[in-house]
N, C-alpha and C positions, 0 to 999 in steps of 0.2 A: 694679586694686583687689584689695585681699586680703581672697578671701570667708570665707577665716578667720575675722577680726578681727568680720563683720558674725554670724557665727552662720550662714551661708549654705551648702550644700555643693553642689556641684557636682551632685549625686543629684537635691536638692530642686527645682534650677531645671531641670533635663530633665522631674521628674514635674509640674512645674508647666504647665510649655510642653507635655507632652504631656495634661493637665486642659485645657488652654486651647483646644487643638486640637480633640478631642473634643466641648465643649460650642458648638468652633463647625459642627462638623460636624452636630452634634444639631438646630443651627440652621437650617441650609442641608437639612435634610432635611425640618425642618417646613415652611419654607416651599414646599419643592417639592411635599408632599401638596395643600399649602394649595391652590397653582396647578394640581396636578391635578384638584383637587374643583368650582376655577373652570371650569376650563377642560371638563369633563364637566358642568357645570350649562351653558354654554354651545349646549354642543352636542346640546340637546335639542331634537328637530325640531318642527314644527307637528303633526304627526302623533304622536309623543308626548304633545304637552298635551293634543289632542284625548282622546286614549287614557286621560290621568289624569282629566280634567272627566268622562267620560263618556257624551260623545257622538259619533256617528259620525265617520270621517274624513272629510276634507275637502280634495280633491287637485285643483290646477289647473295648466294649461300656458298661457302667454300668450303669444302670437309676435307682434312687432313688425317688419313688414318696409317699408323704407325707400328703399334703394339698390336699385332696378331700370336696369339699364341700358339699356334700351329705351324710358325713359321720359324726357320733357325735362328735367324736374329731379328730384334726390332729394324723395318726401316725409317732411318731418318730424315732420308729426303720430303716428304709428304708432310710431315708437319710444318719442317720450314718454308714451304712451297707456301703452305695455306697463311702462313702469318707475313710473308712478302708478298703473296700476290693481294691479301686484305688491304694491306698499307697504301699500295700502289691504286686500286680499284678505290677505295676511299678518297684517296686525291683524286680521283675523274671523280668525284660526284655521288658513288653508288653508294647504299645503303647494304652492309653486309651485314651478312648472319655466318661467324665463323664456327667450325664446330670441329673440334678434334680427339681423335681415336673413338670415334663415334659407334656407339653401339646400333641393333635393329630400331631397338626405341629412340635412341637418340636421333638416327637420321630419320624420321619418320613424325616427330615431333618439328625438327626443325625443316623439315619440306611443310607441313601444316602451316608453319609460323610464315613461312615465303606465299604459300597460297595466298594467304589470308593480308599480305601485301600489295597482291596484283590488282592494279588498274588497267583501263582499258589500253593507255597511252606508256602502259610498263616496258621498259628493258631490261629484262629478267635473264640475269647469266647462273652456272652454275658451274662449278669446281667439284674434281673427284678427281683426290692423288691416293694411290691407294694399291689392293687388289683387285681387278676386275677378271671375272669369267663371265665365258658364253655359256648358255643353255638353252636348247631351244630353238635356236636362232635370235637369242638375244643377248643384251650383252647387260650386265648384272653389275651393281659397285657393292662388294663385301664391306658389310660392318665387321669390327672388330671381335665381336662374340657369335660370329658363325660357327655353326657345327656342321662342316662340310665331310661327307665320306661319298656319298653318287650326287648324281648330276640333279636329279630331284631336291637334294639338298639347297641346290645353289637357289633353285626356283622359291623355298620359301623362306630362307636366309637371306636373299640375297636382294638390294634394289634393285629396280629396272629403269635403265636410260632409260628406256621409249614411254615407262609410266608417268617420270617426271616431266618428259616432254609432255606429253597428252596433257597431264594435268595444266603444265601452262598454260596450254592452246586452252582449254576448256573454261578456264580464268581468266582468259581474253588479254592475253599478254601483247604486247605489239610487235615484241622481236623477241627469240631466244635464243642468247648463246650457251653455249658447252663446251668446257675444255675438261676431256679426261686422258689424265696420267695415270692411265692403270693396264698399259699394255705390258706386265710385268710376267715373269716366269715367278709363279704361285706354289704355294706347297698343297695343293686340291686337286687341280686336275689331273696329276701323275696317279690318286688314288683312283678314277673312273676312266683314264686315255693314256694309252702310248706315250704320247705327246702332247706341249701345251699349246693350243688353237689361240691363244689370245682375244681380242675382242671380235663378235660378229659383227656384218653390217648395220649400221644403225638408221631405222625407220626414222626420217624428218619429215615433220607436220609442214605445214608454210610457215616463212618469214621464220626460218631457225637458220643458224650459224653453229657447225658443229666442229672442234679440232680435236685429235685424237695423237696420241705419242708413236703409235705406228700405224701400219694400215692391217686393215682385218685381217684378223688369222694369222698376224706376225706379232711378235713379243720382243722388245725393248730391253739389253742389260742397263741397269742402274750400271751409272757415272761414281766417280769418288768425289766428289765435289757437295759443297754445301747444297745446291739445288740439282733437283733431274736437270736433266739437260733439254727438255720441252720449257719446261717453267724459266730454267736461265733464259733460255731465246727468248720469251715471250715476255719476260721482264724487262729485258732489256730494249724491243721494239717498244713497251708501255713506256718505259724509262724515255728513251729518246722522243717522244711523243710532248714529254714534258718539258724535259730542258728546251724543245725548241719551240714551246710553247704554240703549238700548231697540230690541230687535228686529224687525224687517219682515218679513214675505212677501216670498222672492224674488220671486215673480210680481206682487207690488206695486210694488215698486222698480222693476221691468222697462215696468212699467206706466207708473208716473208717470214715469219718464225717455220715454218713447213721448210721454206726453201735452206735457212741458213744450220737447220740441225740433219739437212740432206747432204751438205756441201761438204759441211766439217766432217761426218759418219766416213765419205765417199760410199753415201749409197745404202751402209750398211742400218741406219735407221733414216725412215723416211714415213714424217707424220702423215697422218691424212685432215685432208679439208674438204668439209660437203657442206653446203649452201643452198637453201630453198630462200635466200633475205630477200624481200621486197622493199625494206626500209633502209635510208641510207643510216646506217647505228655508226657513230665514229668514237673512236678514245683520244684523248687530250685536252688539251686546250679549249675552250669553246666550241666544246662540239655540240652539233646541234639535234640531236639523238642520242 
C-alpha cells in the first residue's frame, strides 16, 4: 500500500502505535493498584477490625487432635469440632490459630505463637478436642505423638491446662476462656489404673472462664454424630447468637450449653462450668468484650 497516496507517514503510525502502547500500559498499571488495594483490603486480620470497631482484641488457638496411634481408631469428631468452631469464633471477631492432629512440637509452637499475641486489653480463648488425662492432679491435653505407658509419661508428654492458663495471666490477658472436649475414655490410663479418672479439677487464675465436657473424674462416651456433643451445644448457642444478631454473656452461653447437653444425656453427661470472670466477655453481635 502507498501510504503516500492515503496522507499517511511512516512518523505518524510509529507515534501512533507508540499513543497505543502507552495508554495500554496506563491501563495495565491501573488495574494492578486496583488488585493491590484488593488484595490489602483482604488482608486485614480479625485483630485489625477489632482495632478499628473499638474494642479489645480477641485471640484464639483451637487444636483438633484425631490420629493417635495408640488408640483403636482415629477420632473424628475433634477435627471437625476445631474447623466449626474456627468459622464460628472468626465471625465474632477472633483471630484464630487452628492447629490439627498436633504434635508435642506443634502445640508448643502454636501456644508461643498466641503468647506472642497477648495484649493487655486480649480475650484469649482456647480449644482442646482431644485426649486429655490427669496426673498429678492436673489435667494434661495429649499431643498426638505421645508415648504414654505410666503416669510420668503423661507429665512430660503431655500439655498442662493450668500452664497455658498461667502463661496468659502472665501475658496480661484481660479474660481467658477454655473449652476442653477431652473428657474421653483413652487407651493410657488403663496401662497405669483400674480405671479411667478423666479430667482433674482445674486450677483458675482470675478473670478465666473454663467449660469442660464432663465434670472431674467423669468421662464422656463420643456421640455418632458429625460433632461431640459439647461442641454441637456450644455451636449452636454461638450460632443462635448470630442469626439474632444480639450478644450473650460468655458465661451464659457456657452455661446454657452445660445445661442443654444435661437435659438431652438425662443426667448421664453433665459438663462442668467454673468462672473466676470479672470482665463482662460476650459472643455475637456487637459485643463489647
Amino acid at each position: 500500500m502507498d501510504l503516500g497516496k492515503l496522507g499517511i507517514s511512516r512518523r505518524s503510525v510509529a507515534m501512533t502505535a507508540a499513543l497505543v502502547g502507552m495508554v495500554s500500559l496506563a491501563i495495565g498499571a491501573h488495574a494492578a493498584l486496583n488488585m493491590r488495594a484488593l488484595d490489602a483490603a483482604k488482608a486485614v486480620t480479625a485483630e485489625d477490625a477489632n482495632a478499628i470497631a473499638g474494642r479489645p482484641s480477641r485471640i484464639a488457638l483451637v487444636i483438633g487432635n484425631g490420629h493417635y496411634p495408640d488408640a483403636n481408631a482415629p477420632l473424628t469428631q475433634p477435627i471437625n469440632d476445631a474447623r466449626a468452631l474456627t468459622a464460628s469464633l472468626r465471625r465474632d471477631g477472633f483471630d484464630v490459630d487452628v492447629v490439627e492432629d498436633a504434635t508435642k512440637d506443634d502445640m508448643t509452637r502454636a501456644i508461643a505463637r498466641l503468647k506472642s499475641k497477648i495484649k493487655p486489653d486480649s480475650v484469649v480463648m482456647l480449644f482442646f478436642g482431644g485426649y486429655g488425662v490427669q496426673a498429678g492432679r492436673e489435667s494434661y491435653m495429649i499431643p498426638v505423638d505421645a508415648t504414654i505407658w505410666k503416669e510420668a509419661d503423661v507429665r512430660r508428654d503431655g500439655v498442662s491446662v493450668e500452664s497455658v492458663l498461667e502463661a496468659m495471666k502472665e501475658h496480661g490477658a484481660c479474660a481467658k476462656l477454655v473449652v476442653l472436649d477431652a473428657s474421653r475414655r483413652n487407651p493410657y490410663e488403663r496401662r497405669f489404673r483400674t480405671f479411667s479418672h478423666g479430667l482433674a479439677p482445674i486450677s483458675m487464675p482470675d478473670n478465666a472462664l473454663l467449660l469442660t465436657s464432663a465434670t472431674p473424674g467423669q468421662v464422656a462416651d463420643d456421640s455418632r454424630g458429625q460433632h461431640s456433643v459439647l461442641v454441637t451445644e456450644l455451636l449452636n448457642n454461638l450460632t443462635a447468637r448470630e442469626s439474632e444478631k444480639a450478644a450473650m454473656a460468655a458465661e451464659a452461653v457456657f452455661n446454657n450449653t452445660r445445661v442443654a447437653i444435661s437435659r438431652a444425656s438425662d443426667g448421664a453427661q453433665v459438663p462442668a462450668v467454673s468462672s473466676s470472670l470479672l470482665e463482662d466477655v460476650r459472643f455475637g453481635a456487637n459485643a463489647g468484650s
